[in-house]
N, C-alpha and C positions, 0 to 999 in steps of 0.2 A: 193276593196283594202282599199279606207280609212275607211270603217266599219272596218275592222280587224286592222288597228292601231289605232283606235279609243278603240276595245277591249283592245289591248297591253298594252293601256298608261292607263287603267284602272286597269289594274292587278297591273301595277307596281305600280299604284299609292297607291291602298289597300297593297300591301306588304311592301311597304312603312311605312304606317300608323301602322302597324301590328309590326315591328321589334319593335320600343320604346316600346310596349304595354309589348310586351313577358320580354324586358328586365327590365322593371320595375317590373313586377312580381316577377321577378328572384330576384331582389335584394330584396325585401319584405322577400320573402322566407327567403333566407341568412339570414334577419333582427328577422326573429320569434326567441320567447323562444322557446329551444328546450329542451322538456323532456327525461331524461334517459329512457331507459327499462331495469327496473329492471331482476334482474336474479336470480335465485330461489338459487347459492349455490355458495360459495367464493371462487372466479377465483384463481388459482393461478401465481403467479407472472413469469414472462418468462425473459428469462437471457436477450432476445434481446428487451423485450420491454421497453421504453424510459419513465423515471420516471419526472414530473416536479414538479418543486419548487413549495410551495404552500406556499401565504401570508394571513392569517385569517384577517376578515375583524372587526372589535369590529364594529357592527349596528344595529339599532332599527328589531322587527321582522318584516319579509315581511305581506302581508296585510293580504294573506291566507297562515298561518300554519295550517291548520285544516289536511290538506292531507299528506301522506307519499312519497315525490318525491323527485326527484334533477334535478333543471331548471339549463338550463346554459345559461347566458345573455351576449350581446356580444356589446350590445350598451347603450347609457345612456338611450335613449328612451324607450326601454325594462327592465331596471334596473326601472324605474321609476312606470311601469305598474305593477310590480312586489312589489313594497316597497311604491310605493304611495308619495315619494321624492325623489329629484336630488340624483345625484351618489356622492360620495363623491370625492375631488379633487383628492386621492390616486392613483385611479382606472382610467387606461390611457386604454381607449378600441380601441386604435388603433393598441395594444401591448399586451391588454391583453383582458383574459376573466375571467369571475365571477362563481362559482359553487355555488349555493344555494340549502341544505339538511335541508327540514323539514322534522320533525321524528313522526310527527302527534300528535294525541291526548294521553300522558301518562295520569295514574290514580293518582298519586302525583309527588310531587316537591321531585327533588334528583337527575332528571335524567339531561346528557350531550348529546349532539350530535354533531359528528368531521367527518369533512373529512381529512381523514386521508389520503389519497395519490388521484393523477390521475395519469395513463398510457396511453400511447399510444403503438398501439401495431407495427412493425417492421416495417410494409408496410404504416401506419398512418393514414390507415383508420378508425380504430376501437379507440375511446377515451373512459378507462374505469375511473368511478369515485367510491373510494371503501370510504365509509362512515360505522362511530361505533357510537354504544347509549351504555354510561354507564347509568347501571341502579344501585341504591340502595338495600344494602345487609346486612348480620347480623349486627344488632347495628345502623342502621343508623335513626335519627330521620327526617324526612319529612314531609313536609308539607299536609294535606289532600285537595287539592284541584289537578282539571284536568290540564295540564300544556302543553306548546307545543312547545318543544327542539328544535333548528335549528343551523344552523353552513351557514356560509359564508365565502370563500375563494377565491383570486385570482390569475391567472397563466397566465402563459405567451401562448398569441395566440397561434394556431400549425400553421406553413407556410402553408398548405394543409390542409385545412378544413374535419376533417374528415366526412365518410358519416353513421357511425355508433353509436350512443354513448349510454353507457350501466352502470349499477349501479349496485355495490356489496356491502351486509348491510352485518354489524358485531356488537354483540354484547356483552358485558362484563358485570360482577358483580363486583362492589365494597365493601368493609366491612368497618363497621366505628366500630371497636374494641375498649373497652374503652385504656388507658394504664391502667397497672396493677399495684394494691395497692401492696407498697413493706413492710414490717415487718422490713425486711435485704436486702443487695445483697451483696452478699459473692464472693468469689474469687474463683474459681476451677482450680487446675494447672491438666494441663493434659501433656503427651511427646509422641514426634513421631519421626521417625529415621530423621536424618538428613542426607544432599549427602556427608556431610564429615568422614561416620563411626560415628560421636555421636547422640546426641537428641534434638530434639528443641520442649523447655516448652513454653505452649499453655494457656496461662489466660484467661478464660471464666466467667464473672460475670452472675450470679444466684437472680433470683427476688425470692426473698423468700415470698411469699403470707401472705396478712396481713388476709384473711380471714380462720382460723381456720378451719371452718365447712367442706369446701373443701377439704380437706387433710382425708387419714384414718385415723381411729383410734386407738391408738396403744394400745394394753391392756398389762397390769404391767406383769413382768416377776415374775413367782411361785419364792416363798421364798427360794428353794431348786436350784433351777438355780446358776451353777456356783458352788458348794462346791470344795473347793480343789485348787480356781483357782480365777482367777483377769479377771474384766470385763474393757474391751475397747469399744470404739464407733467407729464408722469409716462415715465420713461425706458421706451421701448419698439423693439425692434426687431423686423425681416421680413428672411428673404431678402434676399441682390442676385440680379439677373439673370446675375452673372458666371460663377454655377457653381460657383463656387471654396471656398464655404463662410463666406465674408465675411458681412456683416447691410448694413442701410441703419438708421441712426436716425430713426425715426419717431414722433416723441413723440404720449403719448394726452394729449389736449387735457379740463382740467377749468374748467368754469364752478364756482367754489366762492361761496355767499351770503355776504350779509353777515349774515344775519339768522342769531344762533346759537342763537332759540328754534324757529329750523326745523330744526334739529338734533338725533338724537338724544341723551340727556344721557351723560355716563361719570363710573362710581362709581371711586373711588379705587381702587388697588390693594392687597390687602390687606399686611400687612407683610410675613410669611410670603413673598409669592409668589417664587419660584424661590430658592428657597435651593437652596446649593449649585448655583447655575445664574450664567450671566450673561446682564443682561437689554438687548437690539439695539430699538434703538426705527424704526421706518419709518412708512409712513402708509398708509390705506386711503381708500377712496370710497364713501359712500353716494350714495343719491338724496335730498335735502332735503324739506320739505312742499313750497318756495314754487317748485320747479320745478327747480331748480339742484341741485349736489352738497353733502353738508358733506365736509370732509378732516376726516378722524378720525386720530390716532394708532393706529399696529399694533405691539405691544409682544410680543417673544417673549421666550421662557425658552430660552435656549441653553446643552446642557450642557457643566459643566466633564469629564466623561468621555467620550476620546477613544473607549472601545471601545464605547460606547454609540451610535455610528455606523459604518452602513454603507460606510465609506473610510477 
């Protein structure tokens, strides 16, 4: 009999010994950086899953950006292993946690790297972090040297530690387009109906390209162009070749008659018309009988109420 409590008071005494052991573990654990796993194609966003605030953290790079990952650091101690200095005062890890995205090694300087959101998903298991790399795109001048993007951000602990956590990468092009050389910028009145029965004029400014070569060519109209009849222009423009979003002016060429009974005739306008409107006179083009254009008058009703247009 006292051999066997002799065993008993042994057992317990290692089970004893054993409990601390297991729970210091456990808190270590808790304590590690925990890497994302990454997921091959961009989660979409779920109505019931819970978006948090994210505060960017402006701090030197962690000590390896060499790798493409996102660590999530939950202590100063592990901020510290990660960055190689104390945490900054901001960062309350009793409240919060850190998502750190390096975006690895790029081949020049241009590029960004953001996190752009974390999710949790309904049940709170699953914490996704979705991270973007702007990269450089037409026009952009960069640096030729290898570079290596990272983004730091902090968020508010989850009450329930999740047991999953996963990383979805995006990424974008940007253009560094020069602005475009102007020659002119001109005014283009355009109308569109308005919800009161009249029109509302639309002024669109026109970068008229300083660079010539861009634009077609227009070649001289034959000497015989137009007998019998009166030439008008009519302000038009195309594209440049620049890219840039510039125009070329390209006016549309009208043979207008002489003859005004080749014309169709215009009744006066009744008194009435556009009251409470104001009335923009322009011009239109038909085809004539004798072959040529007539230039008509284009007379709009532009309303006097602004919310009667869409801008």
């Amino acid at each position: 009999m006292k051999r066997i409590n002799a065993l008993a008071m042994f057992s317990s005494l290692a089970l004893a010994l054993a409990v601390p052991t297991m729970t210091a573990c456990t808190d270590m654990a808790e304590d590690d950086i925990e890497y994302a796993e990454p997921t091959d194609e961009v989660e979409a966003e779920k109505a019931d899953e819970a978006t948090l605030a994210l505060t960017a953290l402006d701090v030197d790079s962690p000590l390896d950006a060499s790798t493409e990952r996102v660590a999530i650091i939950k202590t100063k101690t592990r901020w510290r292993e990660i960055f190689g200095t104390a945490a900054p005062a901001s960062v309350n890890f009793s409240k919060q946690w850190v998502a750190v995205y390096t975006a690895g090694p790029r081949t020049s300087g241009g590029y960004a790297a953001s996190v752009t959101k974390v999710r949790l998903s309904a049940s709170g298991k699953t914490m996704t972090v979705v991270t973007n790399v702007d990269r450089p795109g037409a026009g952009c001048m960069v640096t030729r040297a290898i570079t290596f993007p990272y983004a730091v951000v902090a968020f508010k602990k989850p009450a329930t530690a999740p047991t999953s956590t996963r990383s979805s990468k995006q990424t974008s092009t940007y253009t560094c387009e020069a602005e475009p050389t102007c020659s002119s910028v001109d005014t283009v009145t355009s109308y569109i109906p308005s919800t009161d029965d009249r029109e509302c004029a639309i002024e669109t400014e026109v970068c008229v390209t300083a660079n010539h070569g861009s634009c077609p060519q227009i070649s001289p109209l034959p000497p015989t162009f137009c007998q019998g009849g009166r030439i008008e222009t009519e302000a038009n423009y195309v594209d440049s070749a620049d890219g840039d979003g510039s125009k070329c002016y390209l006016p549309r060429i009208h043979c207008i008659t002489n003859d005004a009974s080749a014309c169709p005739q215009i009744s006066p306008l009744p008194p009435t018309f556009c009251t409470g409107g104001t009335v923009k006179a322009g011009r239109r083009y038909v085809s004539s009988a004798d072959g040529k254009e007539c230039s008509l008058p284009a007379v709009h009703c532009v309303t006097n109420n602004p919310t009667a247009c869409p801008f």
